[in-house]
C-alpha positions as CSV (number, residue, x, y, z in Angstrom):
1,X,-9.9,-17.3,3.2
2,X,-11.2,-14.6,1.0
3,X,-12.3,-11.3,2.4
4,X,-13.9,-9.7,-0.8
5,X,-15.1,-6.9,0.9
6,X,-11.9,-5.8,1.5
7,X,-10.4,-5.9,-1.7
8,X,-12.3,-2.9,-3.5
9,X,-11.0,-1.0,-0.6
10,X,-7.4,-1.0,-2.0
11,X,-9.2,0.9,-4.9
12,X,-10.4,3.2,-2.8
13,X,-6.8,3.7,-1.8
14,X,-5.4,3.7,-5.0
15,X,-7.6,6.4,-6.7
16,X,-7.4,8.5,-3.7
17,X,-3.6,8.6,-4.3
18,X,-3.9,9.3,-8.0
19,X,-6.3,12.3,-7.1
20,X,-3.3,13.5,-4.9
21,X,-0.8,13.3,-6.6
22,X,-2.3,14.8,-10.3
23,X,-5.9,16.2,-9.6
24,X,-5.1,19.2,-6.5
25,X,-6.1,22.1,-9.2
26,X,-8.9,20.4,-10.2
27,X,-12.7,20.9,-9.2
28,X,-13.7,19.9,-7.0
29,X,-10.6,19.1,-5.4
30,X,-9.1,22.9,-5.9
31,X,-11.7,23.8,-3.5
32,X,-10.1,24.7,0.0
33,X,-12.3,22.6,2.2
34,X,-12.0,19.8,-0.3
35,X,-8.3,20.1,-1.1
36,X,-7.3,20.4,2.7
37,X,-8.5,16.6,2.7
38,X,-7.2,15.8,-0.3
39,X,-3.8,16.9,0.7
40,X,-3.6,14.0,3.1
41,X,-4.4,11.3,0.5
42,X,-1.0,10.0,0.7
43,X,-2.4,8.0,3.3
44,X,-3.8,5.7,1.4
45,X,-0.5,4.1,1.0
46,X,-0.1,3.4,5.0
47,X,-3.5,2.0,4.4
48,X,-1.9,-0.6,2.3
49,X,1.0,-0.8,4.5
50,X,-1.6,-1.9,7.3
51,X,-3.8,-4.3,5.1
52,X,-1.1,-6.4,3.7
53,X,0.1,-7.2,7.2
54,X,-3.5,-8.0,7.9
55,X,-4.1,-9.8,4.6
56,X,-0.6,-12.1,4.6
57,X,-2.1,-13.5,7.7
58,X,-5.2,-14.8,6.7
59,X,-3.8,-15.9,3.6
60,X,-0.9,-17.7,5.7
61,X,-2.0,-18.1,9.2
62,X,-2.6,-21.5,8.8
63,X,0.3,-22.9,6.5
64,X,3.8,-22.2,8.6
65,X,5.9,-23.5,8.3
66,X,6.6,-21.3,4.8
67,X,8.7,-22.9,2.7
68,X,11.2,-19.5,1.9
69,X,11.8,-19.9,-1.7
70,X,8.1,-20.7,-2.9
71,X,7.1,-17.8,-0.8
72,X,9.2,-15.4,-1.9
73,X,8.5,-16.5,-5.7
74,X,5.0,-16.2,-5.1
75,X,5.8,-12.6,-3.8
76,X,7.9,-11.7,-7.0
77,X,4.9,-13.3,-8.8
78,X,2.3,-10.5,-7.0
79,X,4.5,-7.2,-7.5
80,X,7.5,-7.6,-9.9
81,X,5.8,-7.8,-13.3
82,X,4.3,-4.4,-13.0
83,X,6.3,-3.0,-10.8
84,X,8.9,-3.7,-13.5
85,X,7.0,-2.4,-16.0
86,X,6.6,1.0,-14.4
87,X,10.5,1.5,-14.3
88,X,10.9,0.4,-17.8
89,X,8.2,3.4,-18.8
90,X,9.6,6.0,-17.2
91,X,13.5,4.8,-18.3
92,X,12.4,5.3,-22.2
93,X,12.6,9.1,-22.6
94,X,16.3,9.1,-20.3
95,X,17.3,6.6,-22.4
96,X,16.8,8.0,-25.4
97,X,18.8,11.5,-24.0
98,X,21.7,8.8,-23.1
99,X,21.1,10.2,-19.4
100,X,20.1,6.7,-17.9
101,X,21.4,6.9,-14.2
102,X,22.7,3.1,-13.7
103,X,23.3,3.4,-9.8
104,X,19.5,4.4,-9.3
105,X,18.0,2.1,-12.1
106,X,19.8,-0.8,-10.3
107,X,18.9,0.6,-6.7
108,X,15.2,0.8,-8.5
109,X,15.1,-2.6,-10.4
110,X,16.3,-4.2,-6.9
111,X,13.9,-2.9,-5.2
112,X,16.1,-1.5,-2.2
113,X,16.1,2.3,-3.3
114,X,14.1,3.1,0.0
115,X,16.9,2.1,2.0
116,X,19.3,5.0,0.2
117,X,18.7,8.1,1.3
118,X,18.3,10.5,-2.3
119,X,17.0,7.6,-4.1
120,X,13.8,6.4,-2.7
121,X,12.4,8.7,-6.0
122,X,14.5,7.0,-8.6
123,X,12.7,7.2,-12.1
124,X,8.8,5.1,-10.7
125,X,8.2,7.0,-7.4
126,X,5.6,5.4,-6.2
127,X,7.9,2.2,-6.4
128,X,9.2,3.1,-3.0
129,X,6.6,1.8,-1.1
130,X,7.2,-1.3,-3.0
131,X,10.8,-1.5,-1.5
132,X,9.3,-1.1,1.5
133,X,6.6,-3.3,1.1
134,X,9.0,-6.3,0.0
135,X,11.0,-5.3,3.3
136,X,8.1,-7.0,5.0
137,X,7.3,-10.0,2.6
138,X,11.3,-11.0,3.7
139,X,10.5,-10.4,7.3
140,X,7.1,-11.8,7.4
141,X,8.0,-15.7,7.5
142,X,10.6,-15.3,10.3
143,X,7.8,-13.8,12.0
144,X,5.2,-16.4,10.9
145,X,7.6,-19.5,11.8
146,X,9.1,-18.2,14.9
147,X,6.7,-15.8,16.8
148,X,3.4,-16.2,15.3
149,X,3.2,-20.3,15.7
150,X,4.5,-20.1,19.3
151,X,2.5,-20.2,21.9
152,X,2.3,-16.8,23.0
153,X,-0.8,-14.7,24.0
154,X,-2.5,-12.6,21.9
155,X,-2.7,-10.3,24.8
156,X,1.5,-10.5,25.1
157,X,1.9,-9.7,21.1
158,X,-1.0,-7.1,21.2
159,X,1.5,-5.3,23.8
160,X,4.7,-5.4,22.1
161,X,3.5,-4.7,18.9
162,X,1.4,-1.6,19.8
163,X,4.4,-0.2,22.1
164,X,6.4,-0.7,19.1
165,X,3.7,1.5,17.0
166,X,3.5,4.1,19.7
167,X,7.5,4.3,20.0
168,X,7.8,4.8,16.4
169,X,5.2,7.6,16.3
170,X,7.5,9.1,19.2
171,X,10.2,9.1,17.6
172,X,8.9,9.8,13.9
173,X,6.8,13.2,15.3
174,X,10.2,14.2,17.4
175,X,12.3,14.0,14.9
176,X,10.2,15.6,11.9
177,X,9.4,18.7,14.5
178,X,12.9,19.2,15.3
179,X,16.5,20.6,13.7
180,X,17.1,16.9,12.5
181,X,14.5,17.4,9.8
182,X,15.2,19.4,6.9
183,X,12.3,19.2,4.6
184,X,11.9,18.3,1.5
185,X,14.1,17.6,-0.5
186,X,16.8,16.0,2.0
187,X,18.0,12.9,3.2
188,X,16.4,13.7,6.5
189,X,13.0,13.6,4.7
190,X,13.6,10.3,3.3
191,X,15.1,9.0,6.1
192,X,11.9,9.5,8.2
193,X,9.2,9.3,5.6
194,X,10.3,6.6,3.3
195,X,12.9,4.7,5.0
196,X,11.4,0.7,5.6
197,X,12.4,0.7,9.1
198,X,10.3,3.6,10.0
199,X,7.1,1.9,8.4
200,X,7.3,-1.7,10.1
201,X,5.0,-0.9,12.9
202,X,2.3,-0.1,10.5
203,X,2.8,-3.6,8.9
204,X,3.4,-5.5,12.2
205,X,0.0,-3.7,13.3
206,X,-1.6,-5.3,10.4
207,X,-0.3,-8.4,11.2
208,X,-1.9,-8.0,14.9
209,X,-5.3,-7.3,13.6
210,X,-5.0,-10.1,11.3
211,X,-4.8,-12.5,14.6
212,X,-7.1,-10.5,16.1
213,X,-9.2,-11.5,13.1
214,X,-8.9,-15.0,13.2
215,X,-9.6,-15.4,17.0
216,X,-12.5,-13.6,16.7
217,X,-14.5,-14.1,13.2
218,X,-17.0,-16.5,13.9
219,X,-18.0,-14.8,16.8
220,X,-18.4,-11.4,15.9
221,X,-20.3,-11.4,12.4
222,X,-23.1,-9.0,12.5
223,X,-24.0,-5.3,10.0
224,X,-21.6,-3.3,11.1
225,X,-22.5,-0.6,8.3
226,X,-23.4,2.4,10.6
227,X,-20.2,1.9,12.6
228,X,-18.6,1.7,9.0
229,X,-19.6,5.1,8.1
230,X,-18.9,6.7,11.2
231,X,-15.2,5.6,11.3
232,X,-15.6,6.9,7.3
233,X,-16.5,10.3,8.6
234,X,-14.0,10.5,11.4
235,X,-11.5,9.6,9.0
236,X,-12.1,12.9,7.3
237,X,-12.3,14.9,9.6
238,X,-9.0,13.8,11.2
239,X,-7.7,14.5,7.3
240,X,-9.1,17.9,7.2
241,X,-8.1,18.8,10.8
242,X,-5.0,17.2,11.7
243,X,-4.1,19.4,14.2
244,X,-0.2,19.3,13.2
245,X,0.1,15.6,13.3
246,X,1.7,13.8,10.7
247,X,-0.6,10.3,9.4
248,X,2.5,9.4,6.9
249,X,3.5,6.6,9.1
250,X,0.7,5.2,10.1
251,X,-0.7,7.0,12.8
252,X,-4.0,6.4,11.2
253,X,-3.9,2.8,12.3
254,X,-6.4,3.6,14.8
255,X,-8.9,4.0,12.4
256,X,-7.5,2.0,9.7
257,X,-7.5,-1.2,11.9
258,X,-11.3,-0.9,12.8
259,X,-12.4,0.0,9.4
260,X,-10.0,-3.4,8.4
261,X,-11.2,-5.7,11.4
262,X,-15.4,-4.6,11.1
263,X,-15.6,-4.2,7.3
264,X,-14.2,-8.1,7.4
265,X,-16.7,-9.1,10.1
266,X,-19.7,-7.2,8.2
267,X,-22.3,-9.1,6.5
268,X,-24.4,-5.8,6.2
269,X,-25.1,-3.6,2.9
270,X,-21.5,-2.1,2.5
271,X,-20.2,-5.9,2.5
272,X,-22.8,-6.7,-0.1
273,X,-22.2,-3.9,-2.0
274,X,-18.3,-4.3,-1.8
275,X,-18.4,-8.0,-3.0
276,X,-19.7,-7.6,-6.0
277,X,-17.8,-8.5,-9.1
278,X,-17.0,-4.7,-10.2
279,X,-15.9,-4.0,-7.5
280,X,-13.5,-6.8,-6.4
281,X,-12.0,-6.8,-9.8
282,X,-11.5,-2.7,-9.4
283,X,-9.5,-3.8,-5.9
284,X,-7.5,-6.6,-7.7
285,X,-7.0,-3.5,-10.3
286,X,-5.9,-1.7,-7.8
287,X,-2.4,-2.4,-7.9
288,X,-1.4,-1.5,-11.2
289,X,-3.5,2.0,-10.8
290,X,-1.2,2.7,-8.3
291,X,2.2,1.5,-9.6
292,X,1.6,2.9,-13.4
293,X,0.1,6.2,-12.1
294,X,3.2,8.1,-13.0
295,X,4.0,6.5,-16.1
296,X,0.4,7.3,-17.7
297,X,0.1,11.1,-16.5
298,X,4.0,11.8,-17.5
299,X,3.1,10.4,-21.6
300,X,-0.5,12.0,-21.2
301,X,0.8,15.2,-20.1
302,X,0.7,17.4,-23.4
303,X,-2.8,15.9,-24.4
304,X,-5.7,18.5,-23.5
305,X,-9.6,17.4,-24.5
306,X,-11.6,20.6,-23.5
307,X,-11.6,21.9,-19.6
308,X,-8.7,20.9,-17.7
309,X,-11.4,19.3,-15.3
310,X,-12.4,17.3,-18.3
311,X,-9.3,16.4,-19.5
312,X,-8.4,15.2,-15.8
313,X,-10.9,12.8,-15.7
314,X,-10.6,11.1,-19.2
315,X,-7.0,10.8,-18.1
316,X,-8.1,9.1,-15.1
317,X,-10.7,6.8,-17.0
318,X,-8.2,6.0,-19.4
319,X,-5.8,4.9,-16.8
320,X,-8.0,3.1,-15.3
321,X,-9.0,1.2,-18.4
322,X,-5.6,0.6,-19.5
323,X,-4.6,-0.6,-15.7
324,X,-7.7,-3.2,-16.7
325,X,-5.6,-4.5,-19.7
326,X,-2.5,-4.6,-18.2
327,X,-3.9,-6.5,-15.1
328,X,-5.7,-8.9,-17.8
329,X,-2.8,-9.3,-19.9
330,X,0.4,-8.6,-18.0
331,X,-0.1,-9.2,-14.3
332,X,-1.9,-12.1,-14.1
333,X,-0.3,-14.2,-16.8
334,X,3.5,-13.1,-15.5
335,X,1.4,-13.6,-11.8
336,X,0.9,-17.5,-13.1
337,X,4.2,-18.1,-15.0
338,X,6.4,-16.9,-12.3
339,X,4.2,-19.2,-9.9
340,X,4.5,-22.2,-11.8
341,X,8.4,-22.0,-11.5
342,X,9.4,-25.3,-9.8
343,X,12.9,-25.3,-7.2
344,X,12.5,-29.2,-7.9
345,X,13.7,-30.5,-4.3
346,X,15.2,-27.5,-2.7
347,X,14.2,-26.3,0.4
348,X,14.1,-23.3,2.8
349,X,12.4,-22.7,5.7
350,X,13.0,-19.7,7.9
């Protein structure tokens, strides 16, 4: 099942991120009201922490048992090639100086640096999320072969899953408000913010709402485009007044599911819109925006074209159109080789 809508969203996320992380002095985002919302952009990447646990259900729902190996290949396929590539931009100037740390590169290539405190950083920082995200790809068909094929309730999962999300946000807002945390820089920080553990609720919610989903979809599919824009608008305002709550670990998922669940049931104008060809092949871009982000400002850095508003937003058109290329001509064929990889008779089944 394809939910095209939904893929132009992860753009959306994407960008947003970008914007955060190298665009805060710039207009309009250097203006207060503006740059209070911005500040919380970083959500985007729960936002993708609560999609892919919504979108590895639809896409395996229906096929447990998972066969371990071919699963996990076919999750290499999906993140490793660029992911990879990202590391091996940002190694090139190190190396060079001879001041290549080996410990973190190999925490980094692994893909495990989020579990160490102090290295969840190491040389691609937006690469942690990827650790973390790979966390749940090795989790996922234990929970797809031994809880989500049983017969249990929706009603029973619903409840353990969303205690689950409301203990974490206990614990997460307790700990960051008290002595434990340290800030920024420490291993507290990453303990709490980029540690895997602390993000599996948003992923198991995702996972929930992808059930949801299922039960529900040919029911509920009407225009849902004014309900769409309201959530929209709600969602900034809770960025611009957060009211000392912290959305880093998914807190937002009482938003993000809705937007999720009605944008997939929608066959109104935003649906439409969202499912045209630009637009899904932005949201299949989306991933190597948001992994090669780093590596594209860092080289870009020194070059100025005018304004620093103008210069900004070449940089951001030309990362976008290289991101194009290297989707085109790096992520997809690697995507297909990698798949094509045969375990001859082997199997493994979780």
């Amino acid at each position: 099942m394809r939910l095209e809508q939904i893929t132009f969203t992860r753009f959306i996320a994407a960008i947003a991120i970008v914007f955060y992380h190298f665009g805060r002095e710039i207009y309009p985002f250097n203006i207060d009201e503006v740059k209070e919302v911005l500040l919380q952009a970083n959500i985007g990447v729960s936002y993708f922490f609560i999609l892919s646990g919504f979108i590895m259900i639809i896409s395996y729902g229906g096929k447990q048992p998972i066969n371990w190996l071919d699963y996990i290949k076919n999750r290499i396929a999906r993140v490793y090639p660029l992911y990879l590539l990202g590391i091996l931009a940002m190694i090139i100037v190190p190396l060079l100086a001879l001041d290549v740390n080996l410990y973190e590169l190999f925490f980094a290539t692994s893909m495990i640096q989020a579990w160490i405190p102090g290295k969840a950083m190491s040389y691609n920082f937006p690469g942690w999320s990827i650790s973390v995200e790979f966390f749940f790809y090795a989790l996922f068909p234990f929970l797809l072969n031994r809880i989500y094929s049983k017969e249990y309730k929706l009603r029973t999962l619903a409840f353990f899953g969303i205690a689950f999300w409301i203990l974490t946000q206990l614990i997460f807002h307790y700990l960051v408000s008290s002595s434990f945390y340290k800030g920024d820089p420490s291993p507290s920080h990453d303990l709490l913010y980029f540690f895997p553990v602390m993000h599996l609720s948003e992923f198991l919610i995702g996972n929930l709402a992808g059930l949801f989903f299922i039960k529900i979809k040919d029911v509920y599919q009407k225009k849902y485009d004014l309900t769409l824009v309201l959530l929209f608008i709600l969602l900034i305002i809770m960025m611009k007044f957060p009211m000392g709550l912290q959305f880093h670990n998914g807190l937002l998922a009482v938003l993000f599911v809705p937007i999720i669940l009605l944008l997939s049931l929608n066959t109104g104008f935003i649906t439409k819109l969202f499912s045209k060809k630009p637009f899904v092949f932005l949201g299949e871009v989306s991933y190597s925006i948001y992994i090669l982000q780093l590596p594209v400002f860092y080289y870009t850095k020194n070059i100025q074209v005018g304004s620093p508003e103008t210069t900004f937003y070449l940089k951001v058109l030309f990362h976008i159109a290289l991101c194009c290329l290297t989707y085109l001509y790096i992520e997809k064929p690697l995507r297909s080789t990698i798949k094509n990889i045969r375990f001859s008779k082997l199997k493994a089944k979780v």
